[in-house]
TORTI-144040 format. One record per residue (C-alpha): residue in three letters; x, y, z. Coordinates in steps of 0.25 Angstrom, whole numbers, padded with zeros to 4 digits, always signed. Each point is the difference from the previous one (the first is absolute). Layout:
! TORTI-144040
ALAXYZ ...
This chain:
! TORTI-144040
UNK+0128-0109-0103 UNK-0011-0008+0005 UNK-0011-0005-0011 UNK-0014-0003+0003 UNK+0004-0016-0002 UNK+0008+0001+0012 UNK-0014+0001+0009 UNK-0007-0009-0010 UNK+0012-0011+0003 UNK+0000+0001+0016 UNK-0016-0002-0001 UNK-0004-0015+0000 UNK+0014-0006+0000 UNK+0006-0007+0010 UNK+0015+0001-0007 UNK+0007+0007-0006 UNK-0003+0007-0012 UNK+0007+0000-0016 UNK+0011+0010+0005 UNK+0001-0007+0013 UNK+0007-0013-0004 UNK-0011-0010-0008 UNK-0001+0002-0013 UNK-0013+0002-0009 UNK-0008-0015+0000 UNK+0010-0004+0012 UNK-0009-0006+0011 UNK-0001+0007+0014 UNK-0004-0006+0012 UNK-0013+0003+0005 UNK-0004+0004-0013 UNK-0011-0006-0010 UNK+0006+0000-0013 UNK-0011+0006-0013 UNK-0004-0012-0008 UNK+0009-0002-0012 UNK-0007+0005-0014 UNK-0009-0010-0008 UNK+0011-0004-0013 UNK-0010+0005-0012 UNK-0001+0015+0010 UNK+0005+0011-0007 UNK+0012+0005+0010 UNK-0003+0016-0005 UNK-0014-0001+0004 UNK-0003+0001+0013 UNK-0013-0007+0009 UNK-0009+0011+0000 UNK-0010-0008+0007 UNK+0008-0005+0011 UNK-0001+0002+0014 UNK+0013+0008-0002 UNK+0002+0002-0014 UNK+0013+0010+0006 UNK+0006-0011+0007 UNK+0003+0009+0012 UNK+0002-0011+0007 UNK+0008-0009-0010 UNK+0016+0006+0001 UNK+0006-0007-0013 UNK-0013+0008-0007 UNK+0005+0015+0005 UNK+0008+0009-0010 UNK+0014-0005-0002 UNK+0004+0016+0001 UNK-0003+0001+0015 UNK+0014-0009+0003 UNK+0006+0013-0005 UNK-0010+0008+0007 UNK+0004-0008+0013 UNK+0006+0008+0011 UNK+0009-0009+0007 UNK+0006+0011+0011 UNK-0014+0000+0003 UNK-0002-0014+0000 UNK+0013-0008+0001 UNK+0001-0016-0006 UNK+0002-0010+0011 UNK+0014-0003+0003 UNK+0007-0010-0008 UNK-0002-0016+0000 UNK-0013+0004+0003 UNK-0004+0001-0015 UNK-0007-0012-0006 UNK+0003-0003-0014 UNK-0010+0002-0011 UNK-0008-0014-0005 UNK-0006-0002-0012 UNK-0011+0010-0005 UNK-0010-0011-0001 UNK+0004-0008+0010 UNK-0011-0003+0013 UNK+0005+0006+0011 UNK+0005-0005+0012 UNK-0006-0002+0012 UNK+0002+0011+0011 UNK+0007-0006+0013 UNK-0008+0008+0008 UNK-0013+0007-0001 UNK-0001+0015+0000 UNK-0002+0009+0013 UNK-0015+0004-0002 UNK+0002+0013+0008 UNK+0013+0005-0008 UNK-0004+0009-0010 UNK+0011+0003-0007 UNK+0014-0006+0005 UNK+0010+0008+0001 UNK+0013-0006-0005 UNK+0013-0002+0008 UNK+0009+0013-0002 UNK+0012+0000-0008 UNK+0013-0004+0005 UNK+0014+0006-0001 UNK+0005-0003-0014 UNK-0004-0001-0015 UNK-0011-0011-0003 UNK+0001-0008-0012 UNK-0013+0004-0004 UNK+0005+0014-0003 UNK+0006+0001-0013 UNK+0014+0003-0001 UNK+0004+0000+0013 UNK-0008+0012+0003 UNK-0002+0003+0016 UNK-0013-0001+0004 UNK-0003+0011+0010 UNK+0007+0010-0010 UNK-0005-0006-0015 UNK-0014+0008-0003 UNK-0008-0002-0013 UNK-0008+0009-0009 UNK-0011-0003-0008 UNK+0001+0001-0016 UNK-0006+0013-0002 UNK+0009+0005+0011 UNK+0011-0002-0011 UNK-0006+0003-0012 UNK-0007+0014+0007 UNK+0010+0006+0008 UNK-0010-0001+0011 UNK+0010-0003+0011 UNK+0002+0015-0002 UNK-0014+0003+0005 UNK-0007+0001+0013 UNK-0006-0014+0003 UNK-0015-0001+0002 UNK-0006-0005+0012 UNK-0002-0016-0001 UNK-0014-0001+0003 UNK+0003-0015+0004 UNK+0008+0004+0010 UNK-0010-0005+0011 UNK+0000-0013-0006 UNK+0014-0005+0002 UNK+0005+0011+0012 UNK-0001-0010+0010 UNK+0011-0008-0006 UNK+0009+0012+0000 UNK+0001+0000+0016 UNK+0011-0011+0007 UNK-0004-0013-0002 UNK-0010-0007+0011 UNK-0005-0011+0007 UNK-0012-0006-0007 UNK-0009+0003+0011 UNK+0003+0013-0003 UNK-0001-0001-0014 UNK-0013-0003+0000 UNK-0010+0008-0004 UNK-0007+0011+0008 UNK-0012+0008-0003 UNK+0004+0016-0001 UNK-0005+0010+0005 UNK-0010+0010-0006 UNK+0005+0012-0002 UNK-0003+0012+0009 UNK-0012+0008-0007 UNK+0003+0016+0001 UNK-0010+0007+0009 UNK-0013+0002-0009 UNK-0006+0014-0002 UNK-0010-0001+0013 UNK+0011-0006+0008 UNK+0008+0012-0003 UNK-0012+0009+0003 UNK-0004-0007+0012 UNK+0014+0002+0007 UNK+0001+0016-0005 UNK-0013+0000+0006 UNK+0000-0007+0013 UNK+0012+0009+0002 UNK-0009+0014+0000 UNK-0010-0007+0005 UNK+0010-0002+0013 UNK+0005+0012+0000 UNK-0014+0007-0002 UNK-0007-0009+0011 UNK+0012+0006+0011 UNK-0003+0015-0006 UNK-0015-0003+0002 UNK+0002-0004+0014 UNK+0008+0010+0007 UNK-0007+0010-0010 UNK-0014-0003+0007 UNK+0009+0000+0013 UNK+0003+0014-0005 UNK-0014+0003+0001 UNK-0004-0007+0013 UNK+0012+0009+0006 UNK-0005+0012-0008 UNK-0016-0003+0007 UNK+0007-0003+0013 UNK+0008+0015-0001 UNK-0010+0010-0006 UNK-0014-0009+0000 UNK-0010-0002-0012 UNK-0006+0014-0001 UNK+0002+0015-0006 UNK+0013+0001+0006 UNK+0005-0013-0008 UNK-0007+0005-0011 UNK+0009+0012+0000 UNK+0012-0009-0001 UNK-0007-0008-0010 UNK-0001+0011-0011 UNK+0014+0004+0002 UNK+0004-0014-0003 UNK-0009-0002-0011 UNK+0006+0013-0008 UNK+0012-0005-0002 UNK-0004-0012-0005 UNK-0010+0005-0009 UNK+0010+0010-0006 UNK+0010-0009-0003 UNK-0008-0008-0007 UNK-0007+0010-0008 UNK+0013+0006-0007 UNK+0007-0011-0001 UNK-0003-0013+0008 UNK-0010-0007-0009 UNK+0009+0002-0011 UNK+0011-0006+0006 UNK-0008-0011+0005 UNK-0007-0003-0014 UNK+0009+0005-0010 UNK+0013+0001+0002 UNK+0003-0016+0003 UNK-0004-0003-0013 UNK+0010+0009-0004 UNK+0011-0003+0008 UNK-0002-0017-0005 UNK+0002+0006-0014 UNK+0012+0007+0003 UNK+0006-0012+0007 UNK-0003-0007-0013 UNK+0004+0009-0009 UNK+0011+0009+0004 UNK+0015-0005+0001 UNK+0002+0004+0015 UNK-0013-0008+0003 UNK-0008+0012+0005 UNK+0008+0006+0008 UNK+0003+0014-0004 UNK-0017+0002-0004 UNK-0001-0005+0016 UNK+0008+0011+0003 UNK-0006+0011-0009 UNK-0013-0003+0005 UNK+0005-0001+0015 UNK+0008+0014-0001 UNK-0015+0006-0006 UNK-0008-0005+0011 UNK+0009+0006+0009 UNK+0001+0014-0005 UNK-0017-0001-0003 UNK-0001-0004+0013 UNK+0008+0011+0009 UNK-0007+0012-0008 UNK-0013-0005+0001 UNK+0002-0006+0016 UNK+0005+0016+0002 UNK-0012+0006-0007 UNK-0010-0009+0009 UNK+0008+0003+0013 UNK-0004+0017-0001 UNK-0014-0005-0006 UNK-0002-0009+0010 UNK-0014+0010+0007 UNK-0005+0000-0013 UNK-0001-0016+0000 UNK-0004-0003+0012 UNK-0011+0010-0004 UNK-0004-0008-0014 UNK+0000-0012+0009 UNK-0008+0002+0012 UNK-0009+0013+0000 UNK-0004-0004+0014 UNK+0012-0002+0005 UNK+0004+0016-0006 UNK-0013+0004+0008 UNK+0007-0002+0014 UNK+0014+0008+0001 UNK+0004-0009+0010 UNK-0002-0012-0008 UNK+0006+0007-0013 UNK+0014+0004+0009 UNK+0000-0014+0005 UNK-0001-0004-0016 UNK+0008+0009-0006 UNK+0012-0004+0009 UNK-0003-0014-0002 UNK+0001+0003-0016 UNK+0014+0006+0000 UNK+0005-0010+0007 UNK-0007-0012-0008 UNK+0001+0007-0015 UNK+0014-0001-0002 UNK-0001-0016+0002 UNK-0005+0000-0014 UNK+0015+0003-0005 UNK+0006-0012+0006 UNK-0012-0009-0004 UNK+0002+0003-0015 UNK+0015-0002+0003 UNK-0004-0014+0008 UNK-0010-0005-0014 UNK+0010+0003-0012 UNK+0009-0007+0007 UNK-0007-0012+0005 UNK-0007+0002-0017 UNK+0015-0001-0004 UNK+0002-0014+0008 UNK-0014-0005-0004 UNK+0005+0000-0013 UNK+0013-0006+0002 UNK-0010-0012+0007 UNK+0004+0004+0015 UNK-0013+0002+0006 UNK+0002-0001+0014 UNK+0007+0011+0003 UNK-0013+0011-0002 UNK-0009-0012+0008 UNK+0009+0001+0012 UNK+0006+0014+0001 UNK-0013+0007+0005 UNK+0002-0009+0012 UNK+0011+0009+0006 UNK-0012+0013-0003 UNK-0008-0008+0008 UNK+0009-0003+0013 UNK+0005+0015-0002 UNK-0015+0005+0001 UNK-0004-0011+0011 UNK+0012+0003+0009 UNK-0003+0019-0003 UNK-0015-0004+0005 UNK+0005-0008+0013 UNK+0009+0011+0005 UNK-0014+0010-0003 UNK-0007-0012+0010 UNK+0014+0001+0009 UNK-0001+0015+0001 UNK-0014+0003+0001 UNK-0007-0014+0003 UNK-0011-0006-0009 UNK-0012+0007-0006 UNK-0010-0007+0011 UNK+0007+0007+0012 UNK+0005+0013-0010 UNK-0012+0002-0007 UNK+0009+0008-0010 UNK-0007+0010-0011 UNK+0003+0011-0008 UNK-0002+0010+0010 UNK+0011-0007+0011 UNK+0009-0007-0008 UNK+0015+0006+0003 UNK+0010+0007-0011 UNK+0009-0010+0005 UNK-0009-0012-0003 UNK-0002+0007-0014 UNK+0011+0000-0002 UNK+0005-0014+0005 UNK-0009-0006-0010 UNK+0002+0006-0011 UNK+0015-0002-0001 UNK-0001-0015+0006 UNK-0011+0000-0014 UNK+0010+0006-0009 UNK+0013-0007+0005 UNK-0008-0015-0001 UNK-0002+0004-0015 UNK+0015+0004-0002 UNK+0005-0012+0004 UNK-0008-0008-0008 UNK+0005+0006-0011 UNK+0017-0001+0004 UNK-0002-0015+0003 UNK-0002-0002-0015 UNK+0014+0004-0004 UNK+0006-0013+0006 UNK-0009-0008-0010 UNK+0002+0007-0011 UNK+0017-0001+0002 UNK-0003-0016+0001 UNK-0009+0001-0013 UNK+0011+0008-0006 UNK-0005+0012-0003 UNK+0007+0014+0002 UNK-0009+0012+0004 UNK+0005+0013-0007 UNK-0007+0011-0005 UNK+0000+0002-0015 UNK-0005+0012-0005 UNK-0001-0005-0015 UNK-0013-0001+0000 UNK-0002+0005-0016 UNK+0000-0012-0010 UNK-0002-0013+0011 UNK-0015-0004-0001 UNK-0004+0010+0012 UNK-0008+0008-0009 UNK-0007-0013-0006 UNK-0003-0005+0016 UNK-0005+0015+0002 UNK-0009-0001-0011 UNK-0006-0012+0006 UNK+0001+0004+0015 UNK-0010+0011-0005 UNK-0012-0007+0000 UNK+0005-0008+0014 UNK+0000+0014+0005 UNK-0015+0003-0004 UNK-0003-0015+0005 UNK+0005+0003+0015 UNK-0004+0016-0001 UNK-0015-0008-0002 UNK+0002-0009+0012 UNK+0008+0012+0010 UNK-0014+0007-0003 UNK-0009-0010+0005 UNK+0009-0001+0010 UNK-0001+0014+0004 UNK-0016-0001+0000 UNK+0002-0011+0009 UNK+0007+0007+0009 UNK-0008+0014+0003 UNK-0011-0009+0000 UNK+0005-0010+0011 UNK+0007+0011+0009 UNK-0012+0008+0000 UNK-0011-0013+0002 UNK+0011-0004+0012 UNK+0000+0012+0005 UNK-0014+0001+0002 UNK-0002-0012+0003 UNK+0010+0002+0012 UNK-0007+0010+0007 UNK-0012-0008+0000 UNK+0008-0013+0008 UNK+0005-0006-0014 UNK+0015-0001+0001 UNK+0008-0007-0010 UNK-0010+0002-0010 UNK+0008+0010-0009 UNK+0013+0001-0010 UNK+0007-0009+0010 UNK-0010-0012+0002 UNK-0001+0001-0016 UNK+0016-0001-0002 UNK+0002-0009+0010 UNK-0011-0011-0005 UNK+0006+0003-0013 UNK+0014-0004+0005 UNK-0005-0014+0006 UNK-0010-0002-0012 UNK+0013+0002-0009 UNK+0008-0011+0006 UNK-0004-0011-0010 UNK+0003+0006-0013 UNK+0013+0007+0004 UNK+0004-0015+0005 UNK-0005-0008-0010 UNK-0004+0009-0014 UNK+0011+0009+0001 UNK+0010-0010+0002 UNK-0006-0010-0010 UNK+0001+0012-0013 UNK+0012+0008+0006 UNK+0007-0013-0006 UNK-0008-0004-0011 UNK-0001+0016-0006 UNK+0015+0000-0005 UNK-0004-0013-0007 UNK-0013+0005-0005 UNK+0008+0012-0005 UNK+0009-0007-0008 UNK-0011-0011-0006 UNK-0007+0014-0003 UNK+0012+0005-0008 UNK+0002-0013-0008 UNK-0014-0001-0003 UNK-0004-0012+0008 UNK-0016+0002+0003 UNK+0000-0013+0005 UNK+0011+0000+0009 UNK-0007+0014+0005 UNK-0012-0007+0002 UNK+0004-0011+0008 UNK+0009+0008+0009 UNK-0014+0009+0001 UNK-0008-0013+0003 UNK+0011-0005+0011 UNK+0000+0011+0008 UNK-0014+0002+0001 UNK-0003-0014+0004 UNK+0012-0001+0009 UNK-0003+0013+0006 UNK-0017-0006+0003 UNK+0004-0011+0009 UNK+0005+0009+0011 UNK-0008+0014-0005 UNK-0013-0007+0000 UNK-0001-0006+0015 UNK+0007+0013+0005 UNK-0011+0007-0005 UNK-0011-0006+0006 UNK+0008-0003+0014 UNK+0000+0016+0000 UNK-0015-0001-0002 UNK-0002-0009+0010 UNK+0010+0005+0012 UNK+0004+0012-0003 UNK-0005+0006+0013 UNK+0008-0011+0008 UNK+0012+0004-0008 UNK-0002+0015+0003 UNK-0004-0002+0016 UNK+0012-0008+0000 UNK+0011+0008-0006 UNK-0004+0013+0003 UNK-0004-0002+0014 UNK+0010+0010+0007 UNK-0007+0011-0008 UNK-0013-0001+0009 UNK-0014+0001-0005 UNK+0003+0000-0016 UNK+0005-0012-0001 UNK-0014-0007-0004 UNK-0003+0011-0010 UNK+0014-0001-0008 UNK-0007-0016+0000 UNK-0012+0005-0008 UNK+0007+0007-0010 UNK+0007-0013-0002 UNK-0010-0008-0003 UNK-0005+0010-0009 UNK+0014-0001-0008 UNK-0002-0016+0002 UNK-0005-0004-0013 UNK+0007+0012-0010 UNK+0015-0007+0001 UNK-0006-0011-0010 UNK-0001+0010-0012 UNK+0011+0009+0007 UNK+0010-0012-0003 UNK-0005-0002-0013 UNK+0001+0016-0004 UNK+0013-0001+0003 UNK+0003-0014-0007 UNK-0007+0006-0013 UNK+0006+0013+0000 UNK+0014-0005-0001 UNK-0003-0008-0014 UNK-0002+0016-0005 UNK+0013+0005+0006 UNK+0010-0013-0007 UNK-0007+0006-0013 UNK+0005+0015+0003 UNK-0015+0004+0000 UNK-0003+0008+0013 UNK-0013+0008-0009 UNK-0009-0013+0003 UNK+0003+0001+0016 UNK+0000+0014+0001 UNK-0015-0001-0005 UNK-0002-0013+0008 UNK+0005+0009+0012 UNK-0010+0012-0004 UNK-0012-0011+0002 UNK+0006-0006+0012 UNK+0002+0016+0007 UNK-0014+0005-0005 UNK-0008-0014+0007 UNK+0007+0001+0010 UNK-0001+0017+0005 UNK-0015-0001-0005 UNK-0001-0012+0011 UNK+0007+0007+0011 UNK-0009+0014-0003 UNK-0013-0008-0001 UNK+0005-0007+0014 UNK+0003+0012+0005 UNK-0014+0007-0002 UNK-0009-0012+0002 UNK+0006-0007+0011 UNK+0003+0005+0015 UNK+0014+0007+0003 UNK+0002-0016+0008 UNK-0002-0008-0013 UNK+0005+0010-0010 UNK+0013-0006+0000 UNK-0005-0015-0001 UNK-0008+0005-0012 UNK+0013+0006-0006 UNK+0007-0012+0003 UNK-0009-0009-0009 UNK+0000+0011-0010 UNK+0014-0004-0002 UNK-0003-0013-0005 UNK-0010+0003-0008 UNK+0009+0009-0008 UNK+0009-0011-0003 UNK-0011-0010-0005 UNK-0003+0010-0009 UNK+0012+0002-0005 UNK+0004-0014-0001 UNK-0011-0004-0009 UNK+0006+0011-0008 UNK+0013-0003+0000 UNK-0002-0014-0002 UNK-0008+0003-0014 UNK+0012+0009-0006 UNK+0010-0010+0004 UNK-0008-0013-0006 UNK+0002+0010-0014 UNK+0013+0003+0001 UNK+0004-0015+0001 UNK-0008-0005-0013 UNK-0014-0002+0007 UNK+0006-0012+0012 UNK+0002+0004+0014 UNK-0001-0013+0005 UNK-0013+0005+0005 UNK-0008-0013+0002 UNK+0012-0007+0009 UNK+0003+0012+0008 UNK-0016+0001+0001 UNK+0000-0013+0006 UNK+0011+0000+0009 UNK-0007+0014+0006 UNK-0015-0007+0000 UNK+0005-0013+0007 UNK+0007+0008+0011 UNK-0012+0008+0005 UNK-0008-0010-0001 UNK+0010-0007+0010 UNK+0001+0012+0008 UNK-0016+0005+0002 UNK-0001-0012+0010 UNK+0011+0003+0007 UNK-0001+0014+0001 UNK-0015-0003+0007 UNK+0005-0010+0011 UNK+0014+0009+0002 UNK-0010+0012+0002 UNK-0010-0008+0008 UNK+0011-0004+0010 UNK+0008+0009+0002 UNK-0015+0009+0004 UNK-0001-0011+0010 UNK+0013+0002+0007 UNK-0001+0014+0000 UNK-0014-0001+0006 UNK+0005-0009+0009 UNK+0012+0005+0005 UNK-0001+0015-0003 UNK+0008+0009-0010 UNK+0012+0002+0008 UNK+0016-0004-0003 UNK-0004-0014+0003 UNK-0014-0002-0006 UNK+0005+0006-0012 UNK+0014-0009-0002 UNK-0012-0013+0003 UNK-0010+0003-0008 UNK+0011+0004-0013 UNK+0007-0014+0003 UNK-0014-0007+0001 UNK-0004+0007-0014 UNK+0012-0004-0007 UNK-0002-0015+0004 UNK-0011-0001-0006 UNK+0002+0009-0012 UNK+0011-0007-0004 UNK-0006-0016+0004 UNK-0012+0004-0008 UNK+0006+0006-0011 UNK+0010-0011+0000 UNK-0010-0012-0002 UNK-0007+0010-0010 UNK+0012+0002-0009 UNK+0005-0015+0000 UNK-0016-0002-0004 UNK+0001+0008-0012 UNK+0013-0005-0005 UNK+0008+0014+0000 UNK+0013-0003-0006 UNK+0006+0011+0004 UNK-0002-0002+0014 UNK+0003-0013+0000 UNK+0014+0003-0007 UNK+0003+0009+0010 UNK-0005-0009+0012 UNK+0009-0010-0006 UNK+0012+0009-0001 UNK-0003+0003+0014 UNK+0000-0013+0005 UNK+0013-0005-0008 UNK+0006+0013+0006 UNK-0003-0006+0013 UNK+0005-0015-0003 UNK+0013+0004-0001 
């Protein structure tokens, strides 16, 4: 075995130790003897004032005992007639024939040559002769498994071949590698839906620019807008929010506490969804007049229009069956801490949708030369759009099946629902249901009060100012937070949900206080720049659906400033759901519904069928900041009375501030382009790029005046990013 002295001897030597050839007091070249004790000193006491009352550096003062504790298969003697004979105890020593390499720190010796040494005590053989301590003996403890030596790293350079002395010398080692910090890890999870989400957002707004190009802006679109909307709004009334909300906190428990690591609740609660699912998509296919009647009186009104919807509906409704399929799956892979996978899929939807309305342009040209409506639209082109709909939504759903066999997850159906925590997540998915029940329902009100506002406004010379110009502006406005907030908490939430279960407030509070301000540097000037060029955004992406285009524009800048307290609804609501408590949301929700549809009805009578839809748009908003003062109030309680408030506050304050100049200069130039080129393809592309210049130079020097930190960690990321 290898004793502590071993390291304790290697240091500050430049011989050999005790066990090594030079017996206790013999004098070693390069070595500065200890100073011989005064006569009348007591030799059992020892200098406990000295500058080393240990003499760690003093060999002939070291334990006697660690000569048996020596090792010498470790480290052999030197080879015989190098071993200089012991002097007197008290002799002065002799003077070294040559000085010490200052750069060795610690000499290996010469290895041991072929045959016994003299030094080795009966004749033993050196490479074979080991030696134990006392204790060894006297405890049986060579019987026991021997403990790590934790001086190993003092003496483990004399265990390799010997060297030169240059390369003997003494180099400084490397740190050791740090693991990736928690914001590292987050940063990465998040980058990776970001990316994915950024390519969804694109060829999603491609989706609607092919859409605008094939059927225009107007009622007409609105038709296929309801039917699109139905499924959606279904699915997330009887089960998605649940999903969304509750059941990830679950599944993180069941990987941490059952033996299979979650794996047959996944499946329990994959094979519910499903059979839920395929009753309820049934039910809603032979209902479907009856919807699109609840939706858009208006729309009933006209049997042409109602035909055209209806149709649509039947096509579009059982897509909700394969999106449930599509979220329980990516849900399951969320928690296992595969988050691309969800972020990415809806991309293949998209091209599905793109490519369905291309062949609609292919087969009966575009809406400028078509002029397609409710009343000449063909069964064929019916139908063509509704089954390229329903096939994109299919196989978005399939193409999560290779992730889950590379996360290693099976999908069966289990039926043994009884007994497995269903019921508990039931319990609780109650209250999500009456939380989204409250939000379909503004919804709904929304809509018969768009369709009917645009339709009106539509016989007065007013296209694109109905259901379509409000989804499609919502779309764009929505960009942002699916991008940055949704990304940033979809990896924090299994996090918060676990620090929730262990009863970590502060670590709650902190994951809280992260997303929100990370989320604010990008959510705050997107806000505003939808304020300021909303119009050029609209003009320029939509300009293949003719006339609407600037109207789709105001609705946008109307949004504009709601995504501040949008993002943070949704940042706060989440602290709720990693403590099981979906009661406080669903109330939040009921506030957030009720502003919202008193806004859009109070729109919709005082302001002209044109501006109706604007007026609703920033009724949206409004809701939201209402709520979130709400929210914010109930969450600060549950966490012990801190929230974090007064930096989270900051970051928000400091941010406008940065961005109410640049918002005025974006707006002022991009008015000039416009006026100065016109509002066509090419003046709106200028006057955006000219608006986000200065935007973006304005707030820029703004920000770095006011010492935002985090924006200056993320420029700083960005630019080491780019280093590289």
């Amino acid at each position: 075995m290898n004793a502590p002295y071993d390291g304790d001897r290697a240091q500050g030597t430049g011989g050999p130790g005790p066990g090594q050839g030079a017996a206790p007091g013999t004098p070693v070249p390069g070595q500065v003897p200890a100073p011989a004790p005064a006569p009348d000193h007591d030799p059992y006491v020892q200098d406990a004032y000295d500058y080393d009352p240990y003499r760690s550096q003093d060999l002939s003062a070291q334990d006697p005992v660690t000569e048996v504790l020596y090792d010498r298969a470790s480290h052999p003697p030197p080879p015989p007639g190098t071993f200089q004979e012991p002097g007197p105890l008290y002799a002065a020593p002799s003077a070294p024939s040559y000085a010490p390499d200052p750069r060795v720190w610690a000499q290996t010796p010469p290895p041991e040559p072929d045959g016994p040494s003299r030094h080795l005590p009966y004749g033993d053989h050196a490479t074979t002769t080991q030696f134990v301590g006392v204790d060894s003996l006297v405890t049986n403890a060579v019987d026991q498994q021997p403990a790590p030596d934790a001086f190993a790293h003092l003496y483990r350079d004399q265990e390799a071949a010997p060297r030169t002395p240059a390369e003997d010398a003494p180099v400084a080692a490397p740190a050791p590698a740090k693991p990736a910090g928690r914001a590292a890890g987050l940063l990465k999870s998040s980058a990776l839906m970001a990316a994915g989400t950024i390519v969804s957002r694109i060829t999603g707004f491609l989706r609607t620019l092919v859409i605008a190009g094939a059927i225009g802006v107007g009622t007409f679109n609105d038709t296929y807008q309801i039917a699109n909307t139905l499924p959606t709004m279904i699915y997330v009334l009887v089960g998605g929010g649940a999903l969304n909300a509750v059941f990830i906190p679950q599944l993180v428990r069941a990987m941490k506490n059952d033996s299979d690591g979650g794996q047959a609740y996944a499946n329990r609660l994959l094979t519910l969804v499903v059979v839920l699912l395929a009753g309820i998509t049934t039910i809603c296919v032979l209902a479907a007049p009856v919807f699109i009647t609840m939706m858009s009186p208006k729309i009933a009104s006209d049997p042409q229009q109602m035909d055209v919807a209806v149709a649509f509906a039947r096509y579009c409704l059982p897509t909700m069956f394969f999106m449930g399929v599509h979220v329980v799956l990516g849900q399951i892979l969320n928690a296992r801490g595969r988050f691309g996978a969800m972020m990415w899929t809806p991309v293949l939807n998209n091209i599905v949708v793109i490519a369905t309305f291309g062949a609609f342009i292919f087969a009966f040209g575009g809406f400028t030369t078509s002029g397609v409506n409710a009343s000449t639209v063909t069964p064929e082109g019916v139908r063509l759009l509704g089954l390229g709909t329903l096939l994109g939504l299919t196989v978005q759903a399939l193409a999560m099946l290779p992730y889950l066999r590379d996360a290693g997850f099976t999908p069966r159906l289990r039926f043994d629902w009884k007994g497995h925590g269903l019921g508990k997540a039931a319990r609780l998915a109650k209250w999500t249901f009456f939380f989204v029940l409250a939000n379909q329902i503004g919804l709904v009100v929304v809509t018969q009060l768009a369709t009917w506002a645009g339709s009106v406004a539509e016989k007065q010379g007013h296209p694109g100012t109905g259901i379509t110009a409000y989804n499609y502006a919502l779309l764009l406005w929505q960009m942002p937070q699916a991008i940055i907030t949704v990304s940033v908490m979809t990896a924090v939430l299994p996090r918060i949900s676990r620090s929730a279960h262990d009863g970590d407030a502060a670590a709650v509070r902190d994951d809280i206080s992260y997303g929100l301000r990370t989320s604010a540097v990008a959510i705050v000037p997107c806000a505003f720049a939808f304020l300021a060029l909303g119009v050029p955004m609209a003009t320029l992406l939509y300009a293949g659906s003719g006339a609407g285009a600037q109207n789709i524009g105001y609705v946008l800048m109307a949004f504009g400033l709601g995504l501040i307290p949008y993002s943070v609804q949704y940042v706060v609501l989440r602290g709720f759901y990693a403590y099981e408590d979906t009661r406080t949301p669903f109330y939040n929700t009921v506030i957030v519904a009720a502003v919202n549809a008193a806004g859009s009805a109070a729109s919709f009578f005082l302001l002209p069928a044109r501006w109706a839809v604007v007026g609703m748009a920033a009724a949206y908003g409004l809701g939201y900041a209402v709520g979130v003062g709400v929210a914010w109030r109930r969450l600060k309680t549950r966490l012990g009375g801190d929230l974090d408030g007064a930096h989270v506050m900051r970051t928000y304050a400091r941010l406008t501030g940065a961005c109410v100049p640049a918002a005025a200069v974006a707006g002022a130039a991009a008015y000039g382009v416009t006026q100065w080129l016109g509002g066509g393809v090419g003046g709106s592309a200028a006057a955006l790029v000219a608006g986000a210049i200065a935007l973006a130079a304005v707030f820029l020097i703004a920000a770095k005046r006011m010492r935002i930190d985090e924006l200056n960690a993320m420029v700083g990321m960005v630019r080491g990013r780019l280093g590289r």
